[in-house]
VOSE-312450 format. One record per residue (C-alpha): residue number from 1; residue in three letters; x, y, z. Coordinates in steps of 0.2 Angstrom, whole numbers, padded with zeros to 4 digits, always signed. Each point is the difference from the previous one (the first is absolute). Layout:
<rs>
+------+------+-------+-------+-------+
| resi | resn |    px |    py |    pz |
+------+------+-------+-------+-------+
|  NUM |  ALA |     X |     Y |     Z |
...
+------+------+-------+-------+-------+
</rs>
This chain:
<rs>
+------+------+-------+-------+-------+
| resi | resn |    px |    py |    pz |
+------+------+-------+-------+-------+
|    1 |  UNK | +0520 | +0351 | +0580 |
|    2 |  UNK | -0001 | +0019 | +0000 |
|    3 |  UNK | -0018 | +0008 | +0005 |
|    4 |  UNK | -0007 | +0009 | -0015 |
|    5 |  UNK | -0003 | +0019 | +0005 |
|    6 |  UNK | -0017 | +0010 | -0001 |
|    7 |  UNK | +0000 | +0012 | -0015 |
|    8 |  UNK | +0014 | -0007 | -0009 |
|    9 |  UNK | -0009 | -0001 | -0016 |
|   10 |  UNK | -0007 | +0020 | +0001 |
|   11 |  UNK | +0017 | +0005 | +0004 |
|   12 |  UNK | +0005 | -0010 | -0016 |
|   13 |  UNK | -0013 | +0010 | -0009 |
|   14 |  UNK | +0004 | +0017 | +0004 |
|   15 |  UNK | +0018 | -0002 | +0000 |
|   16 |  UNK | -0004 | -0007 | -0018 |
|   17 |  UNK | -0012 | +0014 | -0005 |
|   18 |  UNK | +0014 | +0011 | +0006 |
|   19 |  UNK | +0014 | -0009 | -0010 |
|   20 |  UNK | -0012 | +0002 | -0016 |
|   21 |  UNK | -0001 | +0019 | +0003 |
|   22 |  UNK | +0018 | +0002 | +0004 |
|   23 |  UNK | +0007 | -0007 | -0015 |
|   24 |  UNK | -0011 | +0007 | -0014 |
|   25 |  UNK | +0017 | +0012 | -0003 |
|   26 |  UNK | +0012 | -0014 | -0006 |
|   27 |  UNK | -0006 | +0001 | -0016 |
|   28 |  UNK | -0010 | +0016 | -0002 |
|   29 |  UNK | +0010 | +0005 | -0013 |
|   30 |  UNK | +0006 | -0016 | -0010 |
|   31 |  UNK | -0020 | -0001 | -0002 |
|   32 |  UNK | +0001 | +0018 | -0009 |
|   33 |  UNK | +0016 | -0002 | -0009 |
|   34 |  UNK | -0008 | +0001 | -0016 |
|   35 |  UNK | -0006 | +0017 | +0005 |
|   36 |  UNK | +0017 | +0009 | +0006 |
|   37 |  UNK | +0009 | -0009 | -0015 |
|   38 |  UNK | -0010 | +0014 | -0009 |
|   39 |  UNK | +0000 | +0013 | +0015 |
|   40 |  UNK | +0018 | +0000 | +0004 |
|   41 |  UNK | +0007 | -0010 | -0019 |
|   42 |  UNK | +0006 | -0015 | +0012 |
|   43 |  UNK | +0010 | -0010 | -0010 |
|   44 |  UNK | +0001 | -0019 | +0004 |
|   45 |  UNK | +0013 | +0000 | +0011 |
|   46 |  UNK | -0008 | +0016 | +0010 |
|   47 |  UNK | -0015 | -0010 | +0001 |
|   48 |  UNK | +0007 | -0016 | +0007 |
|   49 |  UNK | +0008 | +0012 | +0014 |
|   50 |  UNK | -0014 | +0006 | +0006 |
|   51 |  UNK | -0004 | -0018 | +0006 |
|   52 |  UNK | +0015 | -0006 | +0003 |
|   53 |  UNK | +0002 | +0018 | +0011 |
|   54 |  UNK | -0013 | -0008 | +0012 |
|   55 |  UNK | +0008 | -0017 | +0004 |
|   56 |  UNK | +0018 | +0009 | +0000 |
|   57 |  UNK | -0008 | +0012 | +0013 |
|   58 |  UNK | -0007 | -0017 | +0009 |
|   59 |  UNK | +0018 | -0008 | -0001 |
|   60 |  UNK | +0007 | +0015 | +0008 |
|   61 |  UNK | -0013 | +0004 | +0015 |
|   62 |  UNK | -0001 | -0020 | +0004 |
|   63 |  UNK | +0020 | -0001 | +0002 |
|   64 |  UNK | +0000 | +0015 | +0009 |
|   65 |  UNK | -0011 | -0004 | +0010 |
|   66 |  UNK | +0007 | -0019 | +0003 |
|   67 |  UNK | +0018 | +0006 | +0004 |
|   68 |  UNK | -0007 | +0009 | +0016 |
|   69 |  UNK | -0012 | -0012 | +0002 |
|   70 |  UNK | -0012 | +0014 | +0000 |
|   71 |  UNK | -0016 | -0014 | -0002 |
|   72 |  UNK | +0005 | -0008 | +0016 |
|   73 |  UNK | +0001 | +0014 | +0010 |
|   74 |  UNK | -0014 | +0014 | -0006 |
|   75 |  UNK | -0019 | -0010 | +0001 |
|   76 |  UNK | -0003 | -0006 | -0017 |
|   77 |  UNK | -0018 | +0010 | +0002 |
|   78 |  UNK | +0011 | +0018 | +0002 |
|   79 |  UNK | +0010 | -0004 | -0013 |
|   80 |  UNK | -0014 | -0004 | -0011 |
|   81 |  UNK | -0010 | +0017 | +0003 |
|   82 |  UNK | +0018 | +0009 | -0004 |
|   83 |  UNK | +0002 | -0011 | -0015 |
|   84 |  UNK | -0017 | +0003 | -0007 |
|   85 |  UNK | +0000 | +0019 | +0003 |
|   86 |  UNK | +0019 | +0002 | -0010 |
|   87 |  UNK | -0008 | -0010 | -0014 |
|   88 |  UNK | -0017 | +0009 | -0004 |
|   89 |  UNK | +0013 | +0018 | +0002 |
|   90 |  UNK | +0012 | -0009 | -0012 |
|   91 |  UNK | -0013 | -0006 | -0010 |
|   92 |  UNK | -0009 | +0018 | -0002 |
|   93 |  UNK | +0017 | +0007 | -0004 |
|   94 |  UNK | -0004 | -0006 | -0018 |
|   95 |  UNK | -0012 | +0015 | -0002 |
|   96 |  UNK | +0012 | +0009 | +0003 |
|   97 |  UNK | +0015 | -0007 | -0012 |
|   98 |  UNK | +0004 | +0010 | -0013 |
|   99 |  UNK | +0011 | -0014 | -0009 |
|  100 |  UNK | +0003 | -0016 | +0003 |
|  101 |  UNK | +0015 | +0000 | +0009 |
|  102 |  UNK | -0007 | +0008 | +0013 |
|  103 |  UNK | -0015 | -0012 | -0001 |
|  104 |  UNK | +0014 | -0014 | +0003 |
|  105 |  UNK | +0005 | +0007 | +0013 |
|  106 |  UNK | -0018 | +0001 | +0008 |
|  107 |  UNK | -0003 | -0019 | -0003 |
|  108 |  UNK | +0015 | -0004 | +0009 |
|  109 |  UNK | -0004 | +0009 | +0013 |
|  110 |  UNK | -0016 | -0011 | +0000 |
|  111 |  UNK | +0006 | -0016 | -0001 |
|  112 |  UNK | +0013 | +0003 | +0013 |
|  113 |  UNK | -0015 | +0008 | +0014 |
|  114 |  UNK | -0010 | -0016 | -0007 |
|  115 |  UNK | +0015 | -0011 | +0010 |
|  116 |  UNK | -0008 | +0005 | +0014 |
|  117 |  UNK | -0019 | -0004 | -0005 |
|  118 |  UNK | +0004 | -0020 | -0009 |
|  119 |  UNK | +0012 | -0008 | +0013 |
|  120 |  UNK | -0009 | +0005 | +0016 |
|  121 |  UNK | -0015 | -0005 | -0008 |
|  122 |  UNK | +0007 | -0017 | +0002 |
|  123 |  UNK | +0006 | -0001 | +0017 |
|  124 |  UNK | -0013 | +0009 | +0006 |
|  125 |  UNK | -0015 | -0013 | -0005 |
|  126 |  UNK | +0012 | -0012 | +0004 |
|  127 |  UNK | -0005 | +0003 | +0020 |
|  128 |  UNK | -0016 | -0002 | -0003 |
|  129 |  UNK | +0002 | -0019 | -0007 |
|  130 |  UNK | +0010 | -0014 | +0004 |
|  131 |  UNK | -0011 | -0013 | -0008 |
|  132 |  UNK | -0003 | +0003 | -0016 |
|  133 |  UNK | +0012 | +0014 | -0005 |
|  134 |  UNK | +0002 | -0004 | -0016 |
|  135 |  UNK | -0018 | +0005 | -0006 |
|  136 |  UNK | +0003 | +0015 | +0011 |
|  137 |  UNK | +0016 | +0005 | -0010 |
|  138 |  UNK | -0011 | -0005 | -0014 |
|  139 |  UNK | -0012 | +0010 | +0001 |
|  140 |  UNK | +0010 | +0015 | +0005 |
|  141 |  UNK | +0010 | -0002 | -0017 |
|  142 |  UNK | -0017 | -0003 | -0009 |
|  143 |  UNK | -0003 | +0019 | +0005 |
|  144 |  UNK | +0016 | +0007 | -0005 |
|  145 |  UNK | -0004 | -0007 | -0017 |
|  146 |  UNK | -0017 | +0007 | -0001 |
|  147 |  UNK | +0009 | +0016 | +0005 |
|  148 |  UNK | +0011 | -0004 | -0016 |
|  149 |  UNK | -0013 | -0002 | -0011 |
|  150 |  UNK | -0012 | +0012 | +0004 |
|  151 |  UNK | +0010 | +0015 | -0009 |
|  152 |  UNK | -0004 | -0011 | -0017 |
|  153 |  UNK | -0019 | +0001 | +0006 |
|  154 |  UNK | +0000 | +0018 | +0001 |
|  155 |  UNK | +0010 | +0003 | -0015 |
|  156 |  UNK | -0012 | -0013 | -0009 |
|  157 |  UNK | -0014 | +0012 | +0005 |
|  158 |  UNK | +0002 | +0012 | -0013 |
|  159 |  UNK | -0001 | +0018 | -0002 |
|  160 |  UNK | +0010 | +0001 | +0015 |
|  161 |  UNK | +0016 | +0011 | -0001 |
|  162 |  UNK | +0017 | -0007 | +0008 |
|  163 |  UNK | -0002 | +0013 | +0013 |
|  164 |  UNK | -0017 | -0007 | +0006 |
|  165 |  UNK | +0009 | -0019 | +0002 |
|  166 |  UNK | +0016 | +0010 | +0011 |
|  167 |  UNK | -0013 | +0009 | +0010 |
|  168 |  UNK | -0012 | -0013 | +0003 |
|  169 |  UNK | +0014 | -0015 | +0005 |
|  170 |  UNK | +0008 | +0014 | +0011 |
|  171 |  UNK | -0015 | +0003 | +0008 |
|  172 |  UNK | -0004 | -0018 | +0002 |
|  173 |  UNK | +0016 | -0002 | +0010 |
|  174 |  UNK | -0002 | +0013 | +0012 |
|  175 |  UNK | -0017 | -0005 | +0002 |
|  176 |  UNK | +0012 | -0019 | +0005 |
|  177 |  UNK | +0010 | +0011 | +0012 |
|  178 |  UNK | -0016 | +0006 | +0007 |
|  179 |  UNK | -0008 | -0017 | +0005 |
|  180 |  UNK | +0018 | -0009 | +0005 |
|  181 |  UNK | -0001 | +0014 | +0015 |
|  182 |  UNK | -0018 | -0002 | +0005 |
|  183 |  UNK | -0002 | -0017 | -0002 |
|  184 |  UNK | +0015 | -0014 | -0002 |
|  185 |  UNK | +0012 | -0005 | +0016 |
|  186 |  UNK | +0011 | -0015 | +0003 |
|  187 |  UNK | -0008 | -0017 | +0005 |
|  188 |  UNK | +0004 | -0011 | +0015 |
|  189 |  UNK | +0016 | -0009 | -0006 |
|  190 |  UNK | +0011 | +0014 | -0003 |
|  191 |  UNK | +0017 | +0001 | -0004 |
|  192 |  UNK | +0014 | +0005 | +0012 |
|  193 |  UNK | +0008 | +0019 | -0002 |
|  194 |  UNK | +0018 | -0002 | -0004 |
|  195 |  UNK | +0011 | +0011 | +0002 |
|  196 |  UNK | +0011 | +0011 | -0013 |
|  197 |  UNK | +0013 | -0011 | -0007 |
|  198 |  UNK | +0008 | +0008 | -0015 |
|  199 |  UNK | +0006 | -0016 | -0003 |
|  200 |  UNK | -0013 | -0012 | -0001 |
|  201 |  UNK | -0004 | -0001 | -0019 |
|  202 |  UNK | +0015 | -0009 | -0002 |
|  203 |  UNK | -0006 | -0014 | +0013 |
|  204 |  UNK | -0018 | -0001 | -0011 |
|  205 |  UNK | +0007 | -0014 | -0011 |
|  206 |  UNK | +0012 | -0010 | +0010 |
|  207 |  UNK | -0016 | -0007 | +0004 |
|  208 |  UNK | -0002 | -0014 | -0013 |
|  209 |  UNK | -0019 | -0002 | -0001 |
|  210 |  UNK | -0003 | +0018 | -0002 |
|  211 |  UNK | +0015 | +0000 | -0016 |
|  212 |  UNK | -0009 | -0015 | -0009 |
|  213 |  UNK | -0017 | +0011 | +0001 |
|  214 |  UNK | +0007 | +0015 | -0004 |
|  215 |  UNK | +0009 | -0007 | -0015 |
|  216 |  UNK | -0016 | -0007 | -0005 |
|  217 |  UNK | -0009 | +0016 | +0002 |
|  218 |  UNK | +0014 | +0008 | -0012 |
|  219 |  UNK | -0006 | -0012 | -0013 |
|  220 |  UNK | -0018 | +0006 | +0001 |
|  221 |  UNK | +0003 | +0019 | +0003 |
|  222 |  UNK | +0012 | -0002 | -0018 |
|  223 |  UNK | -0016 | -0003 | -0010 |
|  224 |  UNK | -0014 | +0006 | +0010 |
|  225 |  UNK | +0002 | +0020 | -0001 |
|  226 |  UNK | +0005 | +0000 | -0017 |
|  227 |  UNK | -0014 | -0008 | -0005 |
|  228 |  UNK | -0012 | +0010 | +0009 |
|  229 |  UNK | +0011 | +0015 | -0006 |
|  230 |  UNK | +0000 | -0004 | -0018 |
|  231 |  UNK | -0018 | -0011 | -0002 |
|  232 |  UNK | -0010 | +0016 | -0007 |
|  233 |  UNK | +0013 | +0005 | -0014 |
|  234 |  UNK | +0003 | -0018 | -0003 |
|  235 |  UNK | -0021 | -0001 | -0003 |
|  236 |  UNK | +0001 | +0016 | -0008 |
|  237 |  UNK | +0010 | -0006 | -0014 |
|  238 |  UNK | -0008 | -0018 | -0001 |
|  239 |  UNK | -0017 | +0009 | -0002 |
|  240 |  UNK | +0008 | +0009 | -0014 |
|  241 |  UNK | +0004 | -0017 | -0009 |
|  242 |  UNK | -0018 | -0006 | +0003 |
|  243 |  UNK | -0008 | +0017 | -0007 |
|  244 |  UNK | -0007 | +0004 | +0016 |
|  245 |  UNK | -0005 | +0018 | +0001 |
|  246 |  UNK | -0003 | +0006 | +0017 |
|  247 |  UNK | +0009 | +0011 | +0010 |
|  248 |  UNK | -0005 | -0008 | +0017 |
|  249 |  UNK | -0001 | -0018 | -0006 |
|  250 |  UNK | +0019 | -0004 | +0004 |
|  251 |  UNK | -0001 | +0012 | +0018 |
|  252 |  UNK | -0017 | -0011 | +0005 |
|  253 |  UNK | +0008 | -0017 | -0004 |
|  254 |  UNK | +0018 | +0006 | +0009 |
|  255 |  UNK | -0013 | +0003 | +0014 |
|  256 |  UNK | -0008 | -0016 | -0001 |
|  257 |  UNK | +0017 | -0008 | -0001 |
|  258 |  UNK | +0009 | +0008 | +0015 |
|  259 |  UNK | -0016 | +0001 | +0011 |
|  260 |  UNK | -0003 | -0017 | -0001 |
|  261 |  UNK | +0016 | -0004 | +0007 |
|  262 |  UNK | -0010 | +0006 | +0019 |
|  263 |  UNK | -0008 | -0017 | -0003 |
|  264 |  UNK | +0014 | -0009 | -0004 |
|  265 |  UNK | +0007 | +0007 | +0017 |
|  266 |  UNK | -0013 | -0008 | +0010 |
|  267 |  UNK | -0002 | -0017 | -0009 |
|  268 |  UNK | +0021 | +0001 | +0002 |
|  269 |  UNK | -0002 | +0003 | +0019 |
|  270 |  UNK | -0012 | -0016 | +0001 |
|  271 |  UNK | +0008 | -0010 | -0009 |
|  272 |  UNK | +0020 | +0006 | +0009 |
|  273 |  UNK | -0009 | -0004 | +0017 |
|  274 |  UNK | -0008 | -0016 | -0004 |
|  275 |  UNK | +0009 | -0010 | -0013 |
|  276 |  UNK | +0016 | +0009 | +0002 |
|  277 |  UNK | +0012 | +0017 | -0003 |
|  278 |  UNK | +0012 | -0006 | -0010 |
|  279 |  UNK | -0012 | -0010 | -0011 |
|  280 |  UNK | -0012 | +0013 | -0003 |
|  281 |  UNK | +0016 | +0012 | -0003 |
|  282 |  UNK | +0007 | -0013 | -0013 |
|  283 |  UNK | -0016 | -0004 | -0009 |
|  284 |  UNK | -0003 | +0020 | -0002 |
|  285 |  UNK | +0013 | +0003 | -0009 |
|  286 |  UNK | +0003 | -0015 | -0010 |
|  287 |  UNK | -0018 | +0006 | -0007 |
|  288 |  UNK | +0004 | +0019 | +0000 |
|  289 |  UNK | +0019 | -0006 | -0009 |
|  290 |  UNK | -0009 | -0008 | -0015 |
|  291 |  UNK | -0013 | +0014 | -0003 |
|  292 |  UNK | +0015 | +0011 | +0001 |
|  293 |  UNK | +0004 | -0012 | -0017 |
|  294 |  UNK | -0015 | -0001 | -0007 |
|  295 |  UNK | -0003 | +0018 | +0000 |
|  296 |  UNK | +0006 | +0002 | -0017 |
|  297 |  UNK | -0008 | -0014 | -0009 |
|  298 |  UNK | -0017 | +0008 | +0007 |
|  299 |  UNK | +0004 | +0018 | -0003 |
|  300 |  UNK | -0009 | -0001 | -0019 |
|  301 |  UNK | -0013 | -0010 | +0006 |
|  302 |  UNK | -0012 | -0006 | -0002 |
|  303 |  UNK | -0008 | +0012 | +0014 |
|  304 |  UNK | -0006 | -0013 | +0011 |
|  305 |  UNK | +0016 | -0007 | +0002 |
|  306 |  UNK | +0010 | +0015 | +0003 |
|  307 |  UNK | -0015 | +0005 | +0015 |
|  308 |  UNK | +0000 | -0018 | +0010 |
|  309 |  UNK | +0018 | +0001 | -0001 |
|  310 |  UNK | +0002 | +0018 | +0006 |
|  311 |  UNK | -0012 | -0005 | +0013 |
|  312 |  UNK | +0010 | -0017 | +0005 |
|  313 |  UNK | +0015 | +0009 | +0002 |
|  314 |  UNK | -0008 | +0016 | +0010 |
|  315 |  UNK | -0007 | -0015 | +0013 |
|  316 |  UNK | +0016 | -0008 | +0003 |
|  317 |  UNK | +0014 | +0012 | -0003 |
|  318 |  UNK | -0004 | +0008 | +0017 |
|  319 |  UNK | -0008 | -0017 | +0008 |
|  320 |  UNK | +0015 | -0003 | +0009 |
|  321 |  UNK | +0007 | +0015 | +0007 |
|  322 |  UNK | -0008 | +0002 | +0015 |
|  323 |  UNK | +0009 | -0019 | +0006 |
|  324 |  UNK | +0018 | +0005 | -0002 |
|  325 |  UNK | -0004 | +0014 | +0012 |
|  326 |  UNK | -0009 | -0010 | +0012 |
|  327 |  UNK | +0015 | -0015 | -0001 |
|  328 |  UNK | +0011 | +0016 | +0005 |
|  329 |  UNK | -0013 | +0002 | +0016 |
|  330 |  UNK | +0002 | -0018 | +0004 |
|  331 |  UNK | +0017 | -0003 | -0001 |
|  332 |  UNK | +0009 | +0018 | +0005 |
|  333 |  UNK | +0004 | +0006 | +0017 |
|  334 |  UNK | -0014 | +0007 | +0006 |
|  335 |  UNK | +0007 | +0016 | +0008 |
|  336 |  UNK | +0006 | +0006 | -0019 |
|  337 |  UNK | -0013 | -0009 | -0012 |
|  338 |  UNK | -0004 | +0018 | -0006 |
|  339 |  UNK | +0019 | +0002 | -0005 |
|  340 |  UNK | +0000 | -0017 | -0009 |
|  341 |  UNK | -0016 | +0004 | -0008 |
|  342 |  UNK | +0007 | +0017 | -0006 |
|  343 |  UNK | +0017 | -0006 | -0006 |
|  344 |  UNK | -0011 | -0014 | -0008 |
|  345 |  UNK | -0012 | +0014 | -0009 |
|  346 |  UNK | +0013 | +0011 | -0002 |
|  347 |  UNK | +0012 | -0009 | -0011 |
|  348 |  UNK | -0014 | -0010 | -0008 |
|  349 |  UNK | -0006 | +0017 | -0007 |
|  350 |  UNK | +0015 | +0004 | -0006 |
|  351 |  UNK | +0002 | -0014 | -0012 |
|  352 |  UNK | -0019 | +0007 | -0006 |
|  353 |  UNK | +0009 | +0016 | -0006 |
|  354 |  UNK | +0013 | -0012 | -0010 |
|  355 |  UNK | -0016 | -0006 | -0010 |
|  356 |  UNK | -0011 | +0013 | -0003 |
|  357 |  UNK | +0016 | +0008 | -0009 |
|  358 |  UNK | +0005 | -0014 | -0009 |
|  359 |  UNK | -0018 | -0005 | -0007 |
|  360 |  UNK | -0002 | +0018 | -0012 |
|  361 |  UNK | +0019 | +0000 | -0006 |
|  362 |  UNK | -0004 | -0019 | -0005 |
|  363 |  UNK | -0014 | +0005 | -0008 |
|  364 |  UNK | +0009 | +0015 | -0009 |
|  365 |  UNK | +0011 | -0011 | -0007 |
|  366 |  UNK | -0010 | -0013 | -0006 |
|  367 |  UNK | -0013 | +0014 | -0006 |
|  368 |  UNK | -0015 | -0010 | +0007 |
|  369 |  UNK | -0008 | -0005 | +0018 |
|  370 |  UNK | -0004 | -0018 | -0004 |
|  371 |  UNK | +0017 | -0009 | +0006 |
|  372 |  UNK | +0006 | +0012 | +0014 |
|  373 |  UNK | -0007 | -0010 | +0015 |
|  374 |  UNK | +0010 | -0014 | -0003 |
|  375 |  UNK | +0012 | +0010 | +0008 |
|  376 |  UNK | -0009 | -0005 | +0018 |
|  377 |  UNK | +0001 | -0019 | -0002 |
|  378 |  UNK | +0017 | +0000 | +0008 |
|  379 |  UNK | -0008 | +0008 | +0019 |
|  380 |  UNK | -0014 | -0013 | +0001 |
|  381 |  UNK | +0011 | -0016 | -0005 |
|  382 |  UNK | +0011 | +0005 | +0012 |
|  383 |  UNK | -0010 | +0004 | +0014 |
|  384 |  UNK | -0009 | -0018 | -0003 |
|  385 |  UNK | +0018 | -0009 | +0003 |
|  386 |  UNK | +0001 | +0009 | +0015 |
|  387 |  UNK | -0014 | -0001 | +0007 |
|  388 |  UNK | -0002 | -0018 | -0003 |
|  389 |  UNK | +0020 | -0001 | +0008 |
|  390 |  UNK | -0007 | +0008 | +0018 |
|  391 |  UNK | -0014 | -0014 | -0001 |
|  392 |  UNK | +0011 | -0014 | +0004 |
|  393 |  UNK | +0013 | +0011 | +0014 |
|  394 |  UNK | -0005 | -0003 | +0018 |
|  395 |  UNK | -0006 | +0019 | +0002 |
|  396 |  UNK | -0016 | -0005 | -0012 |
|  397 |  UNK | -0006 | -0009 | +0017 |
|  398 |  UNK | -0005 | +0020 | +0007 |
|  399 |  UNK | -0009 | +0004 | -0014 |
|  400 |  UNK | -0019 | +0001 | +0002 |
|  401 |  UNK | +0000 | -0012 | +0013 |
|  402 |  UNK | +0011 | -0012 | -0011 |
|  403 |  UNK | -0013 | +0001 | -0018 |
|  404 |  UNK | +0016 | +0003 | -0007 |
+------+------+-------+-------+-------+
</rs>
């Protein structure tokens, strides 16, 4: 058995503070859409681009990047610093947009320099743990969700001008790039430096273990973005219904409902090392499947209801993230698992932009918010068959020591 190294846990810690600050740009505008809607007259297909703009950005640097294996052959802690830098200047470019078009084209610039930032993040704790990667992973992913949700936060403030939540998630992700320099390096079990290959994406899912984790990861990625994407206008209009006059009521409670997602990380990384990855992966998202049902019957109430269920979901829809990744760790060659983790990212993100378009044309067309998450369901279910499918393949014996 593998010795435990010394400082694992505080390079876990920083790296994760780190992560936190980086990715306060994904979603520093979706946070402030009601704001430019009035600022540049966004209309609802305008405003769904400049969130899907970020994960089409992330599509594009991720495959970029995987074609040349750039993740394999540049340190995943370079590659973060660039990535972190490109993102607060794509970020703050917002301030200077005077339309939204050009504001699109600033959030993809962000999502694809964040590429960079998320799946190195990934390989990179990976060194530092062998044993108990999964919570590693975990937590990382916890970060990145607190990142996510802490737009809503400062949104939720009030009084606060969009420019002052662009300039202070810009800020917050240099201050990221700032740290990753001084203070986070590789750990004792590094990977080995590959060489450029232009063709090795194609070899990333020949290998059968890594396709079934991937698949399954397709499944979760189809429901989780758009409903982190879509969960404040969605509480918006349910507060509506239940005569709820607050403007910040529905950004505090999209907050509460993304953030605690960070804990659902963790008690995912727990559970995925100790009872098993593709358990904890199917029992996430047989739970985050039927709150994507429910969700309608909730959204007029009673308010209790429509908070624990908000709440339920937020915890588990992101639970199991961090484990298909860290099945990808497991069971990939180890000279390109940054490749099979970008390819893995990269298209996963790119179904996320198929969802956060479709959610607002549904819900144009039926003239209401309460129904359009069953459009999820179909991700999660599938991803469950899946993932219950690798269990029983003989590759399932690699994964977390064989807690399947």
């Amino acid at each position: 058995m593998d010795p435990q190294p010394a400082g694992r846990f505080r390079a876990l810690f920083i790296l994760s503070i780190c992560i936190v600050l980086s990715m306060t740009t994904w979603f520093s505008a979706t946070a402030v859409i009601p704001k430019l809607q009035t600022v540049w007259n966004l209309t609802p297909t305008l405003s769904a681009w400049l969130t899907i703009g970020v994960q089409l950005g992330f599509v594009i640097g991720a495959i970029g990047s995987s074609i040349i294996s750039l993740s394999d052959i540049v340190s995943s802690k370079k590659l973060m610093i660039y990535g972190s830098i490109g993102a607060a200047a794509a970020n703050l470019g917002l301030l200077l947009a005077e339309s939204a078009y050009l504001a699109i084209f600033f959030r993809l610039m962000t999502g694809a320099f964040l590429a960079l930032v998320y799946p190195p993040s990934l390989k990179l704790i990976s060194t530092w743990f062998r044993r108990g990667r999964g919570l590693a992973l975990g937590a990382l992913v916890g970060s990145i969700t607190l990142g996510a949700a802490a737009p809503h936060f400062i949104n939720a403030i009030g009084g606060l001008g969009w420019e002052l939540v662009v300039l202070s998630t810009t800020l917050a992700t240099l201050s990221g790039a700032f740290i990753i320099g001084l203070f986070v390096h590789e750990g004792p079990f590094p990977y080995p430096r590959a060489p450029f290959h232009l063709g090795r994406i194609g070899h990333v899912f020949k290998n059968r273990g890594v396709l079934l984790a991937s698949v399954g990861y397709f499944g979760h990625m189809w429901e989780l973005y758009a409903m982190w994407a879509w969960f404040l206008t969605f509480s918006r209009m349910a507060f509506i219904e239940l005569n709820i006059d607050n403007p910040s009521a529905a950004s505090f409670f999209t907050f509460a409902a993304i953030g605690i997602g960070a804990l659902g990380c963790i008690v995912g990384g727990i559970l995925g090392d100790r009872w098993g990855r593709t358990s904890t992966t199917s029992l996430m998202m047989c739970i985050s499947g039927s709150c994507a049902l429910l969700a309608g019957f909730v959204y007029d109430g009673p308010l209790w209801m429509l908070i624990a269920l908000g709440l339920i979901w937020g915890f588990t829809v992101i639970a199991d993230s961090a484990q298909f990744s860290t099945i990808v760790t497991e069971l990939a060659d180890p000279m390109y698992v940054g490749t099979a983790l970008t390819v893995q990212l990269g298209i996963g993100f790119m179904l996320t932009a198929v969802t956060i378009w479709l959610l607002p044309l549904a819900a144009a067309n039926l003239n209401s918010w309460q129904w359009v998450f069953l459009i999820l369901i179909p991700g999660p279910l599938i991803g469950t068959c899946v993932m219950l499918f690798l269990r029983r393949m003989p590759e399932a014996i690699k994964i977390a020591n064989g807690n399947r």
